[in-house]
N, C-alpha and C positions, 0 to 999 in steps of 0.2 A: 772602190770607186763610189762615190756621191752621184745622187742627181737628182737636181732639182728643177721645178716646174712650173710652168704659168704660161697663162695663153694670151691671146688678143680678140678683140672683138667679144660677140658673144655669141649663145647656140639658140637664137629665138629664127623663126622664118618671118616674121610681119614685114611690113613696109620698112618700118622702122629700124630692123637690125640691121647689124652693119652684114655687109657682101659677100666680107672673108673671114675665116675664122682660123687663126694661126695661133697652135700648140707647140710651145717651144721648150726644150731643157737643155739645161747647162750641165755638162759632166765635168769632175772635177776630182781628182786622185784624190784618195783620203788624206795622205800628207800634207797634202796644200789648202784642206780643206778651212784650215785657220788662216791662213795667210791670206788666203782667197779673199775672206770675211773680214777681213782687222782691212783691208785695203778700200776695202768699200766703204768700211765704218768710217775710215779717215776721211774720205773723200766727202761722207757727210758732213762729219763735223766742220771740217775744211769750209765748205760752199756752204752752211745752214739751212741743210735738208732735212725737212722734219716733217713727219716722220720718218719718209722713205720715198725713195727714187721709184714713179711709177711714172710708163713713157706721157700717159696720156695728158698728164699735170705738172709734166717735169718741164722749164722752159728750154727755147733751143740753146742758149748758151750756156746752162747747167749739164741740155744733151751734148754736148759738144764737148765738153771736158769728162765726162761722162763716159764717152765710146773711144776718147782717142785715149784714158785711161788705162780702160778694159783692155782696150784691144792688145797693150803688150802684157797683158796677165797669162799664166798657164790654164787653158780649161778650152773644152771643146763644147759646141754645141750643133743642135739639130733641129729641127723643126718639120711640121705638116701644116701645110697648106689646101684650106679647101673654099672652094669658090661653091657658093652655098646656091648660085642657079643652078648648079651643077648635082643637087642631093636633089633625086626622086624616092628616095626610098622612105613612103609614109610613115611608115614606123618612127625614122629618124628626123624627121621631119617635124614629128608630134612629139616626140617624146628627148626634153634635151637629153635626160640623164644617161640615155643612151646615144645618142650624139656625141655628149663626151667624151663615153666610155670606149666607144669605138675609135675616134678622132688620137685618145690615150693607147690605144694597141696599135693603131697601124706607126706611132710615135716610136713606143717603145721595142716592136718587132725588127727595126734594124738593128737593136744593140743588142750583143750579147751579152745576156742576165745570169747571173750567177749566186747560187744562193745568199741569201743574206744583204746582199746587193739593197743601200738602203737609197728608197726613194721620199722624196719631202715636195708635197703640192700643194700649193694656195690655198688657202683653207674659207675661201670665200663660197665657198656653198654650203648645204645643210649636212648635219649630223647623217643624216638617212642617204644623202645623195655619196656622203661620202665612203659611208660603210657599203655599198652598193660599187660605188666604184672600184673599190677595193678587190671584192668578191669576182666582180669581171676580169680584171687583172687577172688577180690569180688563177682562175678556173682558166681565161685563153695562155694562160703559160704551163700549163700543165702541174699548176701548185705547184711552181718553184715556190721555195720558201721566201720570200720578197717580205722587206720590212718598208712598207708603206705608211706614211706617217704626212697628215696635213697639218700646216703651221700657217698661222697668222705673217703672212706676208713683213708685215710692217717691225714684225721681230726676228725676220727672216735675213740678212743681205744677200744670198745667196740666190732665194726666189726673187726679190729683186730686180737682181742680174738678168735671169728670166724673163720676168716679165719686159727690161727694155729688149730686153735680142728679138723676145714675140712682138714688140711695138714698130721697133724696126724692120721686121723682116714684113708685119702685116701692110704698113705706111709704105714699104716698095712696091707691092701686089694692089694695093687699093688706090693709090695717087704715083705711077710711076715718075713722073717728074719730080718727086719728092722722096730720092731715093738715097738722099745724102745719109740718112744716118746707117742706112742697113749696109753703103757702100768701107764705112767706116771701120766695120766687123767685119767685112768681109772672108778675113784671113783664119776668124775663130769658129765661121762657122763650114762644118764639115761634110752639113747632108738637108738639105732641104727637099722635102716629097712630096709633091702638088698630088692632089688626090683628087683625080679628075671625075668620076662619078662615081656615085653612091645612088 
């Protein structure tokens, strides 16, 4: 098994950030794992998406061929959800890299990991926050041996994928009236975990 990763929103507290912060991944058997990928890559070239399906930029009738796509593909996905009035804990509060880091284990504590089990996350943060996130992983899994690996999204299709299912699932928790696209996945997605305080 594959799995790949991207979130929504982001991990700041100001006025300014957004509300909710949804970490999403897409699992996907390793056999299918080209199929998966070559279907997405169609779907770009198809509709001239360049460089890459991101929900925040994508329009709705790119999203709409998009998810009603996806949604008969093979792959499961999950998600955490956290409603960020709801995070007292200063620590987490001040410091994202651990926001993430923990937002990333309560994600990945429902599945079971097995070694070698590779994982591929958005590579939109720094060199230090990455090898850092790394290190939390493993150390809360008891150094399963976990090949963790950040890619530049936009060479990614996979993380992609990712990032709309955390677009959508965020766009249902933050504007419920605007629940059309997450209503769309519905079927792909297997486990959502609101994480009510922190």
């Amino acid at each position: 098994m594959m799995i790949f990763i991207d979130e929504s929103g982001d991990c700041g507290f100001q006025k300014e950030s957004s509300p909710y912060f949804v970490l999403a991944l897409v699992a996907v058997r390793d056999e299918l794992v080209r199929e998966l990928d070559a279907e997405i890559e169609n779907l770009k070239i198809k509709h001239h998406i360049f460089p890459e399906y991101k929900f925040a930029k994508t329009s709705d009738s790119h999203k709409a061929i998009f998810f009603e796509t996806v949604s008969m593909l093979d792959f499961d996905a999950y998600a955490v959800v956290i409603d960020k009035s709801l995070v007292y804990s200063s620590e987490l509060r001040k410091n994202s890299k651990k926001f993430y880091s923990f937002c990333l284990k309560q994600l990945l504590q429902h599945l079971q990991l097995e070694d070698g089990t590779k994982i591929r996350i958005d590579a939109s943060s720094s060199k230090i926050f990455q090898r850092e996130a790394k290190q939390y992983v493993r150390k809360q899994f008891d150094n399963t041996p976990l090949d963790i690996k950040f890619f530049n999204s936009k060479s990614a299709n996979l993380i992609q994928l990712a990032d709309m299912m955390a677009g959508a699932i965020c766009r249902h928790y933050a504007f419920p009236m605007k629940s059309q696209w997450k209503r769309k996945i519905d079927s792909k997605i297997k486990g959502i975990w609101e994480i009510k305080q922190m």
